[in-house]
C-alpha positions as CSV (number, residue, x, y, z in Angstrom):
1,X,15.0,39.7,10.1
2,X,18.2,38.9,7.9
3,X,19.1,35.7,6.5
4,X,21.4,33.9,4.4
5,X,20.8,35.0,0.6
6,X,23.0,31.5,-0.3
7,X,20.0,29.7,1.8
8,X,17.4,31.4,-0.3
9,X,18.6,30.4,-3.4
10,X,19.3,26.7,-2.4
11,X,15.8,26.4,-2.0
12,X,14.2,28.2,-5.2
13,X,17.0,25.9,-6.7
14,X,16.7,22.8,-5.7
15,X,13.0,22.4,-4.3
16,X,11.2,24.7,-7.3
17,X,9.4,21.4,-8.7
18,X,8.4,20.0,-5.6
19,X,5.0,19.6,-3.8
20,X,4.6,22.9,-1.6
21,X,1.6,23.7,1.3
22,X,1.1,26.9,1.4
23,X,0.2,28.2,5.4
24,X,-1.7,30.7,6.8
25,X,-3.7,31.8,9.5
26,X,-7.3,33.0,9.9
27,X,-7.7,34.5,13.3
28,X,-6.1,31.7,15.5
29,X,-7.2,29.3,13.3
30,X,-4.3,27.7,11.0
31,X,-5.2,27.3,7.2
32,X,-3.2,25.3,4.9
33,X,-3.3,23.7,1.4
34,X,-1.2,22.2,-1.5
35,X,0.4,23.8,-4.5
36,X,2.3,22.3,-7.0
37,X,5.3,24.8,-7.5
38,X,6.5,28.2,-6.1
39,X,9.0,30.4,-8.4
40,X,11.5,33.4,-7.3
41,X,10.8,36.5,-8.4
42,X,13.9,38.3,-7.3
43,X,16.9,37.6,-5.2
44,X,17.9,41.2,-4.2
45,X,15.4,41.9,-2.2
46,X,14.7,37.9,-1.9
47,X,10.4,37.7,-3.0
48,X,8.5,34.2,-4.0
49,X,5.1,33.4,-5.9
50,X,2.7,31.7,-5.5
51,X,-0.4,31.7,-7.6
52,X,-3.8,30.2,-6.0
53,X,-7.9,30.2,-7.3
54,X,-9.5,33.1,-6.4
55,X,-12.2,30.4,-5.1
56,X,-10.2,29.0,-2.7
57,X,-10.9,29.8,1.1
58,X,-7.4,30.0,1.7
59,X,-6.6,32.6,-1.2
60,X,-9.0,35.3,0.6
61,X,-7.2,34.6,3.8
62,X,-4.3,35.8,2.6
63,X,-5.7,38.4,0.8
64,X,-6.9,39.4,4.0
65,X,-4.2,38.7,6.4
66,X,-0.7,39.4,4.3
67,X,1.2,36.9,5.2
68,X,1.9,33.3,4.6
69,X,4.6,30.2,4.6
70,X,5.4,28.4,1.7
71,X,6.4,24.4,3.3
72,X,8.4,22.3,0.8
73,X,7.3,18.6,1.1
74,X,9.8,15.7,1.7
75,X,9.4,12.3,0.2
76,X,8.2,11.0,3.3
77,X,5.2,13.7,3.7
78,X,3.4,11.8,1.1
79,X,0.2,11.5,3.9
80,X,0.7,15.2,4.6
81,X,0.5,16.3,0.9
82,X,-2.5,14.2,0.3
83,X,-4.3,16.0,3.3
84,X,-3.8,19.4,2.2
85,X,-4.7,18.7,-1.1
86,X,-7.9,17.5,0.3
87,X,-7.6,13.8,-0.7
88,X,-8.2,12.8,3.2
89,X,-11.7,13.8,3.7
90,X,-12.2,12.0,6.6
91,X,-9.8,14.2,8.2
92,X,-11.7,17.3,9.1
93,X,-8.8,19.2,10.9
94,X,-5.9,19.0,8.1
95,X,-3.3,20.5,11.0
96,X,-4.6,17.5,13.6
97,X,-1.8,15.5,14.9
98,X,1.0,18.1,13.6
99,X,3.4,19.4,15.9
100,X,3.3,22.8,13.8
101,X,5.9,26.1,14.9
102,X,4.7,29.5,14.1
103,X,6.8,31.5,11.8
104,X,7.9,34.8,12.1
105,X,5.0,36.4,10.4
106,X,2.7,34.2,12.4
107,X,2.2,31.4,10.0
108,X,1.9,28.1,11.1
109,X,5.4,26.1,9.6
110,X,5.1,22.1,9.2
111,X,7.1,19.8,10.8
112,X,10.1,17.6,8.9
113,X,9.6,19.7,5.9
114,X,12.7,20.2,3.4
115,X,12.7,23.7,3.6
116,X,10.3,26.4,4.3
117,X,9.7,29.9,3.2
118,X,8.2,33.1,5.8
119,X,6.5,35.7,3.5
120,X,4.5,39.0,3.8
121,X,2.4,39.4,1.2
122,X,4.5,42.6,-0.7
123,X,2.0,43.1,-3.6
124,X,-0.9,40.8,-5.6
125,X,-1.4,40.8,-9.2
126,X,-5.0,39.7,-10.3
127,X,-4.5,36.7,-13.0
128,X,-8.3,36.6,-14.1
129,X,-9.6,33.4,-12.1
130,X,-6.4,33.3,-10.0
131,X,-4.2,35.7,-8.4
132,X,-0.5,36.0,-8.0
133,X,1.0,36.9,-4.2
134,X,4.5,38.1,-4.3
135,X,5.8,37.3,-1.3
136,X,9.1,39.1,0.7
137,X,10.9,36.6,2.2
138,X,11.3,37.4,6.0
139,X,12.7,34.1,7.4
140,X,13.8,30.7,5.5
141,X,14.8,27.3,6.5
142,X,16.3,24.2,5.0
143,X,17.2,21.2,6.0
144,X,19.8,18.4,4.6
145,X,17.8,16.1,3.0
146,X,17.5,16.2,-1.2
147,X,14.5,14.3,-1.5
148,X,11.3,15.9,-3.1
149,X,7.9,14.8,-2.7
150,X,6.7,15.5,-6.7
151,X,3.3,15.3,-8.2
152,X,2.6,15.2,-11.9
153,X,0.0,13.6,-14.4
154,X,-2.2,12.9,-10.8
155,X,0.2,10.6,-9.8
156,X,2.0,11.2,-6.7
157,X,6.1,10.2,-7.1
158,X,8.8,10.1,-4.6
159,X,12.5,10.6,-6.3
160,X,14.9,8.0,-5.9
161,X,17.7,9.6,-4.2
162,X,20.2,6.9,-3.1
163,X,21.4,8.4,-0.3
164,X,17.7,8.8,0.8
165,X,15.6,5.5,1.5
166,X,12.6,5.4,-0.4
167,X,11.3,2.2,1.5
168,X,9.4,1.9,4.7
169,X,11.6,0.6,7.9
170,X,8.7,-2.3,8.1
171,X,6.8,-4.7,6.2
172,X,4.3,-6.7,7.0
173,X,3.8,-10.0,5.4
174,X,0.6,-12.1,5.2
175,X,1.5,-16.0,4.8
176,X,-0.7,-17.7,2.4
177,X,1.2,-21.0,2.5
178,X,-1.4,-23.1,3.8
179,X,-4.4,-21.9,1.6
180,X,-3.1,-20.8,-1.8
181,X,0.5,-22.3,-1.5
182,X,-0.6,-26.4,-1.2
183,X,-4.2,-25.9,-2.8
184,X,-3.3,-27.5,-5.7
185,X,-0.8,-30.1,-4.3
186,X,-2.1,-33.8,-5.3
187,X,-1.1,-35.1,-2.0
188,X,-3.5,-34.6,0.8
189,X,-1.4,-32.6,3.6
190,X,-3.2,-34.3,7.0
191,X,-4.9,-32.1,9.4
192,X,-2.7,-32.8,12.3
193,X,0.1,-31.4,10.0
194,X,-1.7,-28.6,9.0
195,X,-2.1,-27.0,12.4
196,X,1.8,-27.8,13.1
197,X,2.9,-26.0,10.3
198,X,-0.1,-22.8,11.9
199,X,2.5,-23.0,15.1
200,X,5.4,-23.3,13.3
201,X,4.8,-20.3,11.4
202,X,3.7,-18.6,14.5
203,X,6.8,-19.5,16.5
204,X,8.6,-18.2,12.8
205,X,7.3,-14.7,13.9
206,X,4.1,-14.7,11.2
207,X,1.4,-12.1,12.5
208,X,-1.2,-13.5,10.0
209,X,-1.7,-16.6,8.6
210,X,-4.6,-17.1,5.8
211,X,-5.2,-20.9,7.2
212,X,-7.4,-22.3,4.5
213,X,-10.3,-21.4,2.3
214,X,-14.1,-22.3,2.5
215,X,-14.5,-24.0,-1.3
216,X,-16.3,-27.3,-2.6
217,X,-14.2,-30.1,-1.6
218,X,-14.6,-31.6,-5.0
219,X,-13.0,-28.9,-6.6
220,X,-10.3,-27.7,-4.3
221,X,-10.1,-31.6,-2.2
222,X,-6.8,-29.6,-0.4
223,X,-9.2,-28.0,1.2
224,X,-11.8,-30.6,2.5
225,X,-11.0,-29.9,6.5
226,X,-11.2,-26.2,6.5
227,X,-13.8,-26.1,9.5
228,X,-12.0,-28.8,11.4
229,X,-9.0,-27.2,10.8
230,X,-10.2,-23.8,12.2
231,X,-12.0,-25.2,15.0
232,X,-7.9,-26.7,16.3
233,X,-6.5,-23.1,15.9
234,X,-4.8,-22.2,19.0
235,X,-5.8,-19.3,20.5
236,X,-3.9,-16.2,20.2
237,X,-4.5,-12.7,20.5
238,X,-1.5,-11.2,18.6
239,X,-2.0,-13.4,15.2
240,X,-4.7,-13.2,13.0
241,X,-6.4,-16.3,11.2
242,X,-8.0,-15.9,8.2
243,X,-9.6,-17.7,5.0
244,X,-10.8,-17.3,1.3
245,X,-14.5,-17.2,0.6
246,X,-15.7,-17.5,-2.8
247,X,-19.8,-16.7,-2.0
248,X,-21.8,-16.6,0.5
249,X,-22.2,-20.5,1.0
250,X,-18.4,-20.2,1.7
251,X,-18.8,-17.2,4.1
252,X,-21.3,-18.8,6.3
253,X,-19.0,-22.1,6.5
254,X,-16.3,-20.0,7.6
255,X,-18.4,-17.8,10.5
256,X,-19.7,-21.0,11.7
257,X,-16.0,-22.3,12.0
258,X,-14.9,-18.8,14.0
259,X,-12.9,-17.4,11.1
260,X,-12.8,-13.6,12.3
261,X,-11.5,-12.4,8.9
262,X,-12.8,-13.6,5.2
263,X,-10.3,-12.8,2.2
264,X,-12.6,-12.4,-1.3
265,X,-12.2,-10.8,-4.2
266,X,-13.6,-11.0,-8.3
267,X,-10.9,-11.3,-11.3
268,X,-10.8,-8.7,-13.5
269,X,-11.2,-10.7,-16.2
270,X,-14.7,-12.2,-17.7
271,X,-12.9,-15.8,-18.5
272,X,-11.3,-16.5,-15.1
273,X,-14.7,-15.1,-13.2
274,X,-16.6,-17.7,-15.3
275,X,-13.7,-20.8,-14.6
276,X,-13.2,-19.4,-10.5
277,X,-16.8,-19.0,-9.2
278,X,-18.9,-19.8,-12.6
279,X,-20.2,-16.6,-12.5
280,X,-19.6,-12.8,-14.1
281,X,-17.6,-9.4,-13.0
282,X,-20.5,-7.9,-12.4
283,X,-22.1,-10.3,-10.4
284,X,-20.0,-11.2,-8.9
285,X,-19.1,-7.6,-7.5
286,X,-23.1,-7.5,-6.7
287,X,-22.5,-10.7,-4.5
288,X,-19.2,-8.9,-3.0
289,X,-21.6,-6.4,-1.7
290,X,-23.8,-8.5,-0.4
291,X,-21.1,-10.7,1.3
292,X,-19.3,-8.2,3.1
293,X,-23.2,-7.1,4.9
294,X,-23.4,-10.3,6.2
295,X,-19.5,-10.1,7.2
296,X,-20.3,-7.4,9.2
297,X,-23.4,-9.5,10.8
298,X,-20.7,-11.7,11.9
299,X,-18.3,-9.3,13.1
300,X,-15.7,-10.6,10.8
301,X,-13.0,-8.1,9.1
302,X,-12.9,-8.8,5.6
303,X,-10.3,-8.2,2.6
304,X,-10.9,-7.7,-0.7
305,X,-9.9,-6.7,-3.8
306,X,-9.2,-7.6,-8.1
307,X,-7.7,-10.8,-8.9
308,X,-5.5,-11.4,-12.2
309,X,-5.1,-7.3,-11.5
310,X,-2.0,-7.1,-13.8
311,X,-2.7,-9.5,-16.3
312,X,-4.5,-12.9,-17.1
313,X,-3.2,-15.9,-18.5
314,X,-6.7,-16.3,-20.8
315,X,-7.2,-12.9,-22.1
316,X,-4.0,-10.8,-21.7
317,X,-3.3,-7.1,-20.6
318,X,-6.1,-5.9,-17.7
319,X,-6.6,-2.3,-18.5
320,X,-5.6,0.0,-15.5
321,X,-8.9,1.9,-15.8
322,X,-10.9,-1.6,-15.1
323,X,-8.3,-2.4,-11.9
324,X,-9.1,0.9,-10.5
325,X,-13.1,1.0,-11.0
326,X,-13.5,-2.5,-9.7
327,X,-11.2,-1.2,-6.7
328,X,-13.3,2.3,-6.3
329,X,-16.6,-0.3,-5.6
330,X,-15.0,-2.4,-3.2
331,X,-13.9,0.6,-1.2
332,X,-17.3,1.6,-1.8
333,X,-18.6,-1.4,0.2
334,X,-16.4,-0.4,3.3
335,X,-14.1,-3.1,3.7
336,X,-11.0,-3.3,6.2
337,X,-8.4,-4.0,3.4
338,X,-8.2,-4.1,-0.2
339,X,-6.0,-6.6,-2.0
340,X,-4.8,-6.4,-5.9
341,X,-3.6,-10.1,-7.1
342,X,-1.1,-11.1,-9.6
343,X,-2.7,-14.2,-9.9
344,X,-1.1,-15.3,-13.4
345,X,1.8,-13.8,-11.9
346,X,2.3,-11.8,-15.4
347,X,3.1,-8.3,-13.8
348,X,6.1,-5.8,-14.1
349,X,8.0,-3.6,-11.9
350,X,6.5,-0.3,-14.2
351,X,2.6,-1.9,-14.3
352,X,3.4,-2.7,-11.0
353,X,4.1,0.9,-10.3
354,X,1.3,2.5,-12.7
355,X,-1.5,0.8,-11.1
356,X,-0.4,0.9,-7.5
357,X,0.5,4.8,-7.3
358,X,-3.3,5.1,-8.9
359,X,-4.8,3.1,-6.5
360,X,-2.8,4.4,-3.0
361,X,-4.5,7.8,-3.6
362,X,-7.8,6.6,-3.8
363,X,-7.4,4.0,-0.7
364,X,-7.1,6.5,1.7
365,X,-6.3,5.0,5.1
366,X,-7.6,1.8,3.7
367,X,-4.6,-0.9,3.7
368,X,-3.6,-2.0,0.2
369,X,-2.1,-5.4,0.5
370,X,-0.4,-7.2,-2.6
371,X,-1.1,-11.1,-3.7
372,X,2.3,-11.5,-6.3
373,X,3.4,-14.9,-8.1
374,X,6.6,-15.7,-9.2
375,X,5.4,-17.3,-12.9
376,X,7.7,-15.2,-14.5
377,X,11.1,-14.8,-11.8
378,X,9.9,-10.9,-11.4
379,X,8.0,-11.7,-8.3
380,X,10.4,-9.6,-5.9
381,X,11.5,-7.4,-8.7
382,X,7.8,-6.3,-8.3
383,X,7.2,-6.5,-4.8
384,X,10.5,-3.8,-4.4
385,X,8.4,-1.8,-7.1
386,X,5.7,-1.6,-5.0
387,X,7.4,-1.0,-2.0
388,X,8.6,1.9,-3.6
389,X,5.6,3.1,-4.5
390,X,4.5,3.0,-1.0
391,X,2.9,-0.5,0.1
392,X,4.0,-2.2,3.0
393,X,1.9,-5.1,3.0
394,X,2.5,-8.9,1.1
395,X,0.9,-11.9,0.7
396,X,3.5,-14.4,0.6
397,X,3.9,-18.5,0.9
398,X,6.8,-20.9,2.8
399,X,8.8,-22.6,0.0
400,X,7.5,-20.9,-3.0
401,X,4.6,-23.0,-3.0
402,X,1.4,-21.9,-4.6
403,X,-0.6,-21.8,-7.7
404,X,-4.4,-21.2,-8.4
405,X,-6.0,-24.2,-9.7
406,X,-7.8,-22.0,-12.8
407,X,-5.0,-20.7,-14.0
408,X,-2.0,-23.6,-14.7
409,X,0.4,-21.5,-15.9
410,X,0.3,-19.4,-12.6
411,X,3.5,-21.0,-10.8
412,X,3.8,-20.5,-6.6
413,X,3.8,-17.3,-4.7
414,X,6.6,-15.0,-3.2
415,X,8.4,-17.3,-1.1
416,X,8.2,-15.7,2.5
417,X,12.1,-17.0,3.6
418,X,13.0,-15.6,0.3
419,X,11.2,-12.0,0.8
420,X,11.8,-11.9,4.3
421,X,15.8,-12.3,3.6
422,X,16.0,-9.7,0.9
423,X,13.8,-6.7,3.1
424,X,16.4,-7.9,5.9
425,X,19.4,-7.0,3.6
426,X,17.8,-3.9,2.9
427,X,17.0,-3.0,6.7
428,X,13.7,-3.7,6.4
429,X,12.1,-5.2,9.6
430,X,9.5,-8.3,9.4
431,X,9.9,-9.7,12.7
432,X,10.4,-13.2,10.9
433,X,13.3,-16.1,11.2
434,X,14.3,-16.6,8.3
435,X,15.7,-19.8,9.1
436,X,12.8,-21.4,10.7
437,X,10.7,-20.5,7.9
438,X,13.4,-22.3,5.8
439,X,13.1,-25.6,7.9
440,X,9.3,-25.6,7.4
441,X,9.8,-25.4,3.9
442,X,12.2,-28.3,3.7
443,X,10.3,-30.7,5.5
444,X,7.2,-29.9,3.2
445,X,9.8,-30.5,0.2
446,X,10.2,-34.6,2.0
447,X,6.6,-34.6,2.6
448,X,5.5,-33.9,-0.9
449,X,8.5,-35.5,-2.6
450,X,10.0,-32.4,-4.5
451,X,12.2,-29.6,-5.0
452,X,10.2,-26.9,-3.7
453,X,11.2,-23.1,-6.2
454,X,12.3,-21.1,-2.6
455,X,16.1,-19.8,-2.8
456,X,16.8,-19.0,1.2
457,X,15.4,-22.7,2.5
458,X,18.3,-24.8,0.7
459,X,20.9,-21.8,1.5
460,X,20.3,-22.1,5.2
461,X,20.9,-26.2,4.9
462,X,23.9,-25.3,2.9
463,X,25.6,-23.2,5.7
464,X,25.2,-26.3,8.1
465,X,26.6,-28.1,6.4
């Protein structure tokens, strides 16, 4: 089969970096797995390498067969490079769910893929532990799109081609407005207002609300009617009610309330642990263990994850490598979601990046949710890191409110009318109003007597007027 030579040599040139999958097929099964780079060889006739461990089953299937496809991956195939590179090991079948073309050769071609490359194997040079396949190229593709999907230094990256989004079409935000947002407000919000503000936010479009937390009442007084509270919930099967826990005590308040999902986690720092929950890291990821057993007992979903994550107001810089063993234990414990919490609200848009594009990989198919404060004004400067780096899910409070009462310099959270606008600008869906979240906000601001830090609540009043 003829083809284009200039198509040949638009994709040694501009896809030679990029994440490839190299296909086969053994029998009528397909075979497939990752490789970092593929070179040219010649032009004239057009041949490709590839170089792959003699160990691997896939190597001897080509060996065998004498053909294969070399699939260029897309910035959007991050889930699809991570499975051939066997990083999904709960998926057995790494083709499952593909809707996978067979080239001309025989070899199965991936779907969406920037480009991809139809070889017979036309001669093999042994490299010791490795061997070489030069490949003649009997068929190519490429599509449009410029955007590789890279790996290097075991990160995975996506480029950041302008013309390209690198942003999900949806997020999904988690409003924390009624637990973390007025927890350390002086002035005790009444019950009855409480559970408005739950169907205002529902009416607002909110899919989850984290109501209140299960904490002593001496220490947290915001939160002294967390089971009556919970008990007035309406009842709702497409919004999700949760709560903090802090220990067990706490969990088995909020099961006997009818909380169906428990938010936890353990600060990666020795001095917070010992001023949150009087206790240590390690023991308190030993009671994390033994908290999410009894979850299950209950049948309640739980979330958790590292507080102060990206940095703590009493000792500093949080070493990556802590973030990501504490995270590694809690996945460990099979949890539905894990959560990584700039509680001091000291994180940047490159920490930001570092940590979450080591922790995605390790996650798996386990949602990573982020907990960011504003302290600092880089609160959405790091959420668009992150989105970037490929979460999609945010905790985030009505007005800006927020604080944790162990850390005073921590100032409020995200504001959700705020966050909500900006992804809007950026055609981002949330399913939220905007504007009603904005006139919750400013009736909490006359409640409580002052100017709450959100941006979006006073524009809408502005434009009325």
């Amino acid at each position: 089969m003829t083809f284009d030579l200039t198509t040949f040599k638009r994709a040694m040139g501009q896809f030679a970096s990029g994440v490839t999958v190299v296909t086969t097929k053994h029998g009528d099964a397909p075979i497939g797995i990752t490789a970092s780079s593929f070179t040219s060889l010649s032009v004239n006739p057009a041949l490709v390498l590839v170089s792959l461990d003699k160990k691997l089953f896939t190597h001897n299937v080509i060996a065998e067969s004498g053909f294969f496809a070399v699939n260029v991956l897309s910035a959007r195939q991050l889930e699809i490079g991570m499975r051939f590179a066997g990083m999904k090991p709960e998926i057995k079948n790494r083709f499952e769910g593909l809707q996978t073309h067979t080239a001309v050769t025989g070899s199965p071609l991936l779907p969406d893929s920037l480009a991809w490359i139809d070889c017979k194997v036309w001669n093999m040079y042994d490299g010791g532990d490795h061997t070489i396949f030069v490949g003649e190229v009997k068929d190519i593709s490429v599509s449009e799109l410029d955007t590789p999907l890279l790996y290097h230094n075991r990160l995975w990256r996506r480029s950041e081609a302008l013309q390209v989004p690198t942003v999900p079409s949806e997020v999904n935000l988690v409003e924390v407005g009624l637990r973390d947002g007025i927890q350390r407000e002086e002035k005790f919000i009444p019950t009855e207002m409480k559970l408005e503000y739950v169907k205002g936010l529902i009416d607002a479009g909110l899919k989850e609300i984290q109501v209140t937390s299960f904490v002593n009442p001496k220490i947290v007084p915001q939160m002294a009617d967390a089971a009556l509270l919970s008990s007035l919930l309406p009842v709702s099967d497409s919004v999700t009610f949760s709560a903090l826990v802090l220990n067990l005590k706490g969990l088995e308040r909020a099961a006997e309330a009818g909380i169906k999902k428990i938010d936890m986690g353990v600060p990666a720092s020795e001095t917070l642990a010992k001023k949150n929950a009087n206790t240590t890291i390690e023991d308190g990821m030993i009671e994390m263990e033994m908290m999410v057993k009894k979850a299950r007992e209950h049948n309640m979903k739980v979330r958790a994850g590292v507080q102060v994550a990206f940095g703590c107001a009493y000792e500093g810089k949080i070493e990556v490598s802590k973030v990501i063993s504490m995270s590694k234990r809690f996945l460990s414990m099979s949890i539905d979601e894990l959560s990584l919490a700039d509680s001091a609200g000291l994180g940047n848009p490159q920490l930001i990046r570092r940590v979450v594009q080591e922790i995605l990989p390790l996650a798996g198919n386990v949602p990573v949710v982020l907990h960011l404060h504003d302290t600092r004004g880089q609160g959405l400067a790091n959420l668009l890191s992150a989105l970037k780096s490929g979460i999609t899910a945010f905790d985030t409070s009505f007005g800006g409110l927020g604080g944790c009462p162990f850390i005073q310099t921590a100032k409020g959270n995200i504001a959700t009318e705020d966050t909500a606008n900006m992804l809007h600008e950026m055609g981002i869906e949330t399913g939220i109003d905007v504007n009603k979240i904005g006139a919750l906000s400013r009736r909490m601001e006359e409640f409580l007597g002052k100017e709450l830090p959100a941006k979006m609540h006073k524009l809408s009043l502005e434009s009325r007027k």
